[in-house]
N, C-alpha and C positions, 0 to 999 in steps of 0.2 A: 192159917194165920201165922202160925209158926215158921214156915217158910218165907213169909213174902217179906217178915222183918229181916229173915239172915239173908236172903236177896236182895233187901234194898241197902244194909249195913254192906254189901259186898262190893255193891255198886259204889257206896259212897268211901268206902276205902282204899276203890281203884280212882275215884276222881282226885283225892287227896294225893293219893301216891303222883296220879300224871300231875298234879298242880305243883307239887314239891319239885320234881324232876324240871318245870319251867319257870322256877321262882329264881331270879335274875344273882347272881353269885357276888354279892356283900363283903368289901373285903374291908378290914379295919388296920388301916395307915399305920404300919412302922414308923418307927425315929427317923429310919433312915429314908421310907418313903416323904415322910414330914420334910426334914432336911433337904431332900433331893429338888423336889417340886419347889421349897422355897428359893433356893439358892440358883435353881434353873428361870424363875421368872423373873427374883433379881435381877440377877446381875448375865445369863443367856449363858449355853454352853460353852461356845470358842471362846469368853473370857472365861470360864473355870479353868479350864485347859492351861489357859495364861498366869491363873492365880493358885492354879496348885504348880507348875513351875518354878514361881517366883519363889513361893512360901519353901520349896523343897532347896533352893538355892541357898535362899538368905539363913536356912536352917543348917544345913550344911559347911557354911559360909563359917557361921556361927561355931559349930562343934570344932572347923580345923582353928580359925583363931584362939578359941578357946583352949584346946590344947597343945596351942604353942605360945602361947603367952600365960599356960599354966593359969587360968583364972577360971574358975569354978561358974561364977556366975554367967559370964560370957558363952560358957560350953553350956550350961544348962536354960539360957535364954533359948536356944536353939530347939530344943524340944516342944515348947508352942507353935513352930513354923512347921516343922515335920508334922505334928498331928493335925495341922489346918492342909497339909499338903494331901495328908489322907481322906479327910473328911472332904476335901475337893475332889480329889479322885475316884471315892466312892461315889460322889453323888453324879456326879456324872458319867460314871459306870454303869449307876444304877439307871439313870435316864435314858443312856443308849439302849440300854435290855428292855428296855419299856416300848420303844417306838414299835406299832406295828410294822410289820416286812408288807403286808397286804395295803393297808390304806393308808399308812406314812402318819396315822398320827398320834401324838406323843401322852406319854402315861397311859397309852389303852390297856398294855398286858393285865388279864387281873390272872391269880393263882386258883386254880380249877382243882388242886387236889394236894395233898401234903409228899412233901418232894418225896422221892423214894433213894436209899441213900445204899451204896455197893460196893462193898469192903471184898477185896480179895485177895486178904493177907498180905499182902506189899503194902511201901509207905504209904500210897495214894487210894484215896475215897473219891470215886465218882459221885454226883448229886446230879439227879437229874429230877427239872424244875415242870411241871405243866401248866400250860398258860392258853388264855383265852382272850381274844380284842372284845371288848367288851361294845365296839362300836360295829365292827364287820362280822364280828365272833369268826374269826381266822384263831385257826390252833397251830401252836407253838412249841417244842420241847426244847430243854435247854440244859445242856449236860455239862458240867464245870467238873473238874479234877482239885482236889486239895489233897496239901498231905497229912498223914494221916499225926500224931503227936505221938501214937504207942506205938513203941518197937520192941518186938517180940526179945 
């Protein structure tokens, strides 16, 4: 009798186990996923393209009048246009990394594992990302370089 409980407990700890392993990967929306998705259904990619442009111009635009007419407020108006110019930029940075390569469609990447990140004592840190379509489930890796802020 003693047996056939730690054999049926054995069994039921390997169906748990395979049922965990096909439990569909849950991902909980960033700011920037938030952002990205809203600003891409708004207003569609090729115009972000067009409005982080603009925003990077008129910001630009901004800082050199501003520091040639010596006027503070004018140089510092320009600072709201440059971080709309980022916030443009990211978001549809982050939309292009999203499109599956396999079935073309948009927001599928979900994040299948916590990046793994690889410092070799130079300024730059590779990240490398792993990613799943959650509609074709096509696997994806994605290796970005940053630099690094400490220098030895």
């Amino acid at each position: 009798m003693f047996g056939e409980k730690s054999a049926s407990s054995k069994v039921d700890n390997a169906k748990e186990a395979l049922s965990d392993c096909h439990k569909p990967y849950i991902e909980s929306p960033s700011f920037e996923a938030k952002t990205s998705s809203y600003l891409i259904f708004r207003y569609g990619e090729p115009n972000l393209l067009f409005f982080c442009i603009v925003s990077a111009g008129v910001g630009i635009a901004l800082f050199i009048i501003g520091s040639e007419l010596q006027s503070r407020i004018t140089f510092f108006l320009g600072i709201p246009f440059l971080l709309l110019a980022a916030i443009f930029y990211q978001a549809r940075d982050y939309y292009l990394s999203r499109i599956c390569k396999k079935c073309g469609r948009e927001f599928a990447y979900v994040q299948t594992r916590k990046p793994v990140v690889y410092d070799d004592w130079s300024q730059t840190i590779k990240i490398t990302s792993y990613y799943r379509c959650r509609y074709c489930g096509h696997k994806y890796m994605e290796t970005k370089s940053a630099i690094s802020a400490y220098v030895p």
